[in-house]
C-alpha positions as a printed Julia matrix, in Angstrom:
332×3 Matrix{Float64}:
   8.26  -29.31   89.22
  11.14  -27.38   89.84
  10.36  -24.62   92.16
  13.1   -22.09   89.94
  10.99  -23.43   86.65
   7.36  -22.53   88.13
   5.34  -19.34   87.72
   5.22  -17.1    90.71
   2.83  -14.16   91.19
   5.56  -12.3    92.41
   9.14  -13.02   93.03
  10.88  -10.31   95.53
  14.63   -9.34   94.92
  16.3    -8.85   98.23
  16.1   -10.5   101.77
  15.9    -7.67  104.29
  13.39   -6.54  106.37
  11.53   -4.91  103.93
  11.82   -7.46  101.31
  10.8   -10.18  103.91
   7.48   -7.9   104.72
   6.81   -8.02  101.48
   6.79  -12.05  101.65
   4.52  -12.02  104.51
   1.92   -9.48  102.67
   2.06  -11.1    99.67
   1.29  -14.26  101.23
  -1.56  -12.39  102.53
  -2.75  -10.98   99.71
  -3.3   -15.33   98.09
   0.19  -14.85   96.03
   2.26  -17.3    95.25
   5.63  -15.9    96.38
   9.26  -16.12   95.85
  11.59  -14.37   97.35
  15.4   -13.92   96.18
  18.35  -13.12   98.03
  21.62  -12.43   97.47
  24.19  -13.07  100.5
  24.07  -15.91  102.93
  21.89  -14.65  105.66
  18.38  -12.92  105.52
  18.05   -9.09  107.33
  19.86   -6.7   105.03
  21.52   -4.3   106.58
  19.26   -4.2   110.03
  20.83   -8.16  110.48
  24.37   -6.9   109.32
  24.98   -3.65  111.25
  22.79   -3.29  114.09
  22.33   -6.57  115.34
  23.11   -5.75  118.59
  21.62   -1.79  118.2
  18.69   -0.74  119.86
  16.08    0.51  117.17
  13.46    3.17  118.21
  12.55    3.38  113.99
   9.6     1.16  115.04
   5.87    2.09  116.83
   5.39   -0.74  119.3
   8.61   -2.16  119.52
  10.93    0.65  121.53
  14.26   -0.07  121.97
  13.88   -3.53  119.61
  17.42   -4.96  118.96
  17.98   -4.91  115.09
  18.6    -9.21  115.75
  14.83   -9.18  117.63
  13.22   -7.09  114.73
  15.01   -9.27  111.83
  13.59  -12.76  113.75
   9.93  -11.05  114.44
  10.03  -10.43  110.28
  11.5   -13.23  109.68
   8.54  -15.4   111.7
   5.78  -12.8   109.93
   7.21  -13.56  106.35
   7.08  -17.6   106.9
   3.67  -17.32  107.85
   2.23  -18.16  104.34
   5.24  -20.71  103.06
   6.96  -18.6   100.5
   9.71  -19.46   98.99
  12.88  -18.2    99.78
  16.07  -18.66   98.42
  19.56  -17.11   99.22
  22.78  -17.11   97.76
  21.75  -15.69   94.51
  22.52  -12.82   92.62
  20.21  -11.57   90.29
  21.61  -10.76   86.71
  19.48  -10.22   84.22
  15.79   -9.22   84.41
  13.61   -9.85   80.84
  10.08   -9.21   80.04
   8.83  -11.75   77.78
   5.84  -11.05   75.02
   3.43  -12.51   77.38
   4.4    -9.96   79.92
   5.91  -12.87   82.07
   9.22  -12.02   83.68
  12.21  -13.88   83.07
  15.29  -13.69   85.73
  18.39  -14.83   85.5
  21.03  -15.48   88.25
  25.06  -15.12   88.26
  25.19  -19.27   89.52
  23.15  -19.8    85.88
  19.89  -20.51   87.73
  16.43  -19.38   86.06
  13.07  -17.9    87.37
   9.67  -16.88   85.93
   7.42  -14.93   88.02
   4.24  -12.39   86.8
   5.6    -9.81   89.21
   8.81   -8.73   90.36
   9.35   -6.51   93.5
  12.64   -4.76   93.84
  13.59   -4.99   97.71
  17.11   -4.82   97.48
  18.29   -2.01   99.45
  21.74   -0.27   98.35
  22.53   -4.02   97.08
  24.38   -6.49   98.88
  26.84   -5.94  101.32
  30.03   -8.54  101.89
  32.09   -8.0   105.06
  36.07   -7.9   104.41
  37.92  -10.05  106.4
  41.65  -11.98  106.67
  41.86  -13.87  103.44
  42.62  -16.66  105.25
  38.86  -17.49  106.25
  36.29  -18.81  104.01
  33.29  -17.46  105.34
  31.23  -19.68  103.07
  32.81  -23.21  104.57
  34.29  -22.3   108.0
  31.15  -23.1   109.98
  31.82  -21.09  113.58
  33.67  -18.51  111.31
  30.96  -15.26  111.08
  30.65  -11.71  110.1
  27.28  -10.08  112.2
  26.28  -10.76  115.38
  23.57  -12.41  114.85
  22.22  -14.45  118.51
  25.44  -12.89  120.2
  24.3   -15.57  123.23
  25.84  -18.02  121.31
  29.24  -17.16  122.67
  28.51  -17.35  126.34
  31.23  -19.53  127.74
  33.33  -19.59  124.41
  36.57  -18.26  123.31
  35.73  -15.47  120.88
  38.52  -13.58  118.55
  37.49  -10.76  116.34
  39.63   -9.66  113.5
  38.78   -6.1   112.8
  39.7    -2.27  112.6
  36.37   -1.18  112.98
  34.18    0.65  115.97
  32.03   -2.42  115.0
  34.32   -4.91  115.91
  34.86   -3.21  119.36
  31.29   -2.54  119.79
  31.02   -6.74  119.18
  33.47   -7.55  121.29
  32.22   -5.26  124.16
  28.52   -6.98  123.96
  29.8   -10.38  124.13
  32.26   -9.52  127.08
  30.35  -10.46  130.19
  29.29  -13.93  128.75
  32.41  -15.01  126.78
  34.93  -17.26  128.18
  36.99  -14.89  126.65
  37.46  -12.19  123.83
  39.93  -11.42  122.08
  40.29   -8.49  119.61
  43.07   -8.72  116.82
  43.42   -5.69  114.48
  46.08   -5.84  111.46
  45.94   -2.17  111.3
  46.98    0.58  114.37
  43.41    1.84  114.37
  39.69    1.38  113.82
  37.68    3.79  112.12
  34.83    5.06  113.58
  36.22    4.9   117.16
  36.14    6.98  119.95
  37.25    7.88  123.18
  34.78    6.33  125.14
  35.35    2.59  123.12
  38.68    2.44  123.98
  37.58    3.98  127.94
  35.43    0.68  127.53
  38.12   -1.43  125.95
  40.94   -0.52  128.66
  38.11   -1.26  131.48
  37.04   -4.81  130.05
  38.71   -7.96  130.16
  39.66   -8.24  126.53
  42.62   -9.14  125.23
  43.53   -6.62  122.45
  46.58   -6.42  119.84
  47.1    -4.3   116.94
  49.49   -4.35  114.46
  49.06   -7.94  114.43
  48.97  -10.56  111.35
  46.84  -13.72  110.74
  49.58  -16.39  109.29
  47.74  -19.62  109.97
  44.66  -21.24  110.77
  44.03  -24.62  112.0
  40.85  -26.57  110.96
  39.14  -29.49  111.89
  35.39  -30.51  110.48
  35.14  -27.39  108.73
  35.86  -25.69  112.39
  38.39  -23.11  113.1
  39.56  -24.35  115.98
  43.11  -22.12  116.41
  44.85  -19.3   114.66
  48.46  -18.12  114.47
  48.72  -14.16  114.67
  52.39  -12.55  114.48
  53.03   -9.07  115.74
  55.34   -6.2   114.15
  58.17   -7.44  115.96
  57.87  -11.14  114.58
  56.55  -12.82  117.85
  53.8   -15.33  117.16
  51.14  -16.28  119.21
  48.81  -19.36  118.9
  45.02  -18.88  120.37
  42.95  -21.51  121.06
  39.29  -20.34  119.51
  35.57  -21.47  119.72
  34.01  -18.79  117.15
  35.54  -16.12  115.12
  34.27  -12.89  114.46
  35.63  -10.97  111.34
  34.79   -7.35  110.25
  37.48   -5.05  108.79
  35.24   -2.82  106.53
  32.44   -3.59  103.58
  32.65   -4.54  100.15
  29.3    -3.14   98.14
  27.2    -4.48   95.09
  24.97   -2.79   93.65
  21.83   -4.06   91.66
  21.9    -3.44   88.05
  18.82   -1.12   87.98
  19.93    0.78   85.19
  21.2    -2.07   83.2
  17.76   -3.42   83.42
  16.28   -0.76   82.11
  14.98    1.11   85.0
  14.46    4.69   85.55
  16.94    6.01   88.63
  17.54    9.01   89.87
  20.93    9.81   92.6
  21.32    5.96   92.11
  17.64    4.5    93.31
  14.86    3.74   91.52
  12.27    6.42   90.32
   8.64    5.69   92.2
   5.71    7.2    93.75
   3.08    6.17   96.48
   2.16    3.35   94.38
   5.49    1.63   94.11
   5.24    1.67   90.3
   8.18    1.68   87.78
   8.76    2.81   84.49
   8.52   -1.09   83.96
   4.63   -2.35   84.43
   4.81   -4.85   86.19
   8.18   -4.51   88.41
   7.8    -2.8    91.29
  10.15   -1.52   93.88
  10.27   -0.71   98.3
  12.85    0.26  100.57
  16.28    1.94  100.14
  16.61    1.67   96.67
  13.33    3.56   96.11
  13.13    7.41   95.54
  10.24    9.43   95.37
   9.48   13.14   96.8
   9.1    13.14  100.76
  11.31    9.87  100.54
  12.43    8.46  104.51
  14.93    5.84  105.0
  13.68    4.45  107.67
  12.86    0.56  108.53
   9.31    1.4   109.17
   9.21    3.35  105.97
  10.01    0.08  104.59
   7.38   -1.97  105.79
   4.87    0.57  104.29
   6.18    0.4   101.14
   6.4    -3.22  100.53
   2.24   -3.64  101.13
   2.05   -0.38   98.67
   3.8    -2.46   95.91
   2.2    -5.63   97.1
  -1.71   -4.44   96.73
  -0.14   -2.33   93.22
   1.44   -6.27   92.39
  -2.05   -7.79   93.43
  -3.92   -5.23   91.28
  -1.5    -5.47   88.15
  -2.26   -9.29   87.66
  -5.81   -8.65   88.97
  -7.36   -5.74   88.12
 -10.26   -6.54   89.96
  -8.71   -7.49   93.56
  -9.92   -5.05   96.5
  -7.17   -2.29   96.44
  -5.99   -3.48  100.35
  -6.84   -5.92  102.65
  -7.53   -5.87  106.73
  -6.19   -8.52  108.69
  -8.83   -8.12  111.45
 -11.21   -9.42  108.48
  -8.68  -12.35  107.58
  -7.78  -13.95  110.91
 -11.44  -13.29  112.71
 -11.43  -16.79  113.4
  -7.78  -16.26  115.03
  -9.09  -13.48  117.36
């Protein structure tokens, strides 16, 4: 059958750390999970801006890159075989008669699922860049820094205005064959004295004020780009991987529109992760409640809360939580 035609226990709207917890307690908890995401990449905003961050948000993991805690959640949540799909904005959420949910995508596709679990954060973020790129085709073309070893010995240019841009190009410095940093604007917001102290000491090659007029592809490569400064002097540079990140475009989910109850643009909860919708729950960012912390951990936490509330809802009988000292006794 058609996996976006089957019945799920629970389907989870959003692919970042806390909605891929979610998959990996659910999974836990004998559910038959789904989980739906809307950009191209799984992490949220951990895998988008603080790839290369240490985290201390975490017990156990001090000083965790936000790339090492996205791939530890990542392995967790494909521990139990959900499925996860990306790509995929959620439209429309209905509640049928039978008390079955029916979703609805912007590409047209369908999905049915007993449960939902809202896990989508302040909704999807999409990273501006030249128009030039297509960030969807352009295969060594990227906007986070996810595995930054991937550039060691390559030919890096970043398009951006951003602290985050400089912040990229300084990590990838000492293992690049070289950087280059190419901003169409005079400055980069968010900067400060000490990135440019680190910029002037590095090897970098930096221009601003400087245009992207033409890219040159081959096997849906970049493999050189044409940038022309404010005086009308071009320059061609040969490239291996480009990195693009000149601000944020942001999408909100609907929450409203599907008839949830917000409050200062989140959803209105409480400890149990409930909504004014039985049946729909929500974790993360885009849940408020009193005492409310935005904090990755915070998020973890809350996606078992609504799991065990999701496990109760279509089994009122199910324990109320689960140990996984109990479950994997064989494993230890």
């Amino acid at each position: 059958m058609d996996k976006d035609l089957e019945l799920y226990d629970v389907t989870i709207i959003g692919g970042g750390t806390t909605g891929l917890y979610a998959a990996f307690y659910s999974g836990l908890r004998e559910m038959k999970t789904k989980l739906i995401e809307a950009s191209s990449h799984f992490g949220g905003k951990v895998a988008l801006f603080y790839p290369e961050k240490n985290v201390y948000d975490l017990g156990a993991m001090p000083g965790a890159t936000g790339e090492e805690i996205v791939q530890q959640t990542m392995k967790q949540a494909h521990m139990f075989d959900p499925t996860m799909i990306h790509n995929q904005w959620v439209e429309t959420i209905e509640k049928k008669a039978d008390g079955t949910f029916f979703l609805t995508t912007a590409g047209g596709e369908i999905h049915w699922s007993k449960t939902i679990i809202l896990a989508a954060g302040n909704g999807e973020f999409s990273i501006v860049g030249p128009e030039l790129f297509d960030v969807k085709k352009d295969e060594n073309v990227h906007t986070t820094m996810e595995n930054w070893k991937q550039y060691e010995g390559k030919r890096v240019v970043i398009f951006t205005n951003s602290r985050i841009g400089l912040d990229w190009a300084c990590k990838i410095e000492s293992i690049a064959k070289q950087v280059y940093v190419c901003n169409q604007k005079t400055t980069y917001q968010k900067a400060k004295e000490k990135d440019f102290q680190r910029l002037a000491e590095s090897s970098i090659k930096e221009q601003n004020g400087v245009i992207l007029k033409e890219v040159s592809r081959q096997h849906n490569q970049v493999k050189e780009v044409m940038v022309v400064n404010s005086n009308g002097v071009e320059e061609r540079i040969v490239v291996d991987d480009v990195l693009v990140y000149e601000g944020i475009e942001q999408r909100s989910a609907p929450s409203q529109a599907w008839g949830l109850d917000t409050e200062q643009g989140r959803v209105l909860t409480n400890t149990e992760m409930t909504t004014n919708i039985e049946g729909l729950f929500v974790a993360g960012d885009t849940a408020i409640y009193p005492g409310k912390t935005n904090l990755i951990a915070t998020g973890y936490t809350e996606a078992m809360a609504a799991v065990n509330s999701a496990k109760r809802y279509i089994n009122p009988k199910a324990s109320a939580q689960i140990y996984t000292t109990v479950i994997f006794r064989d494993k230890n």
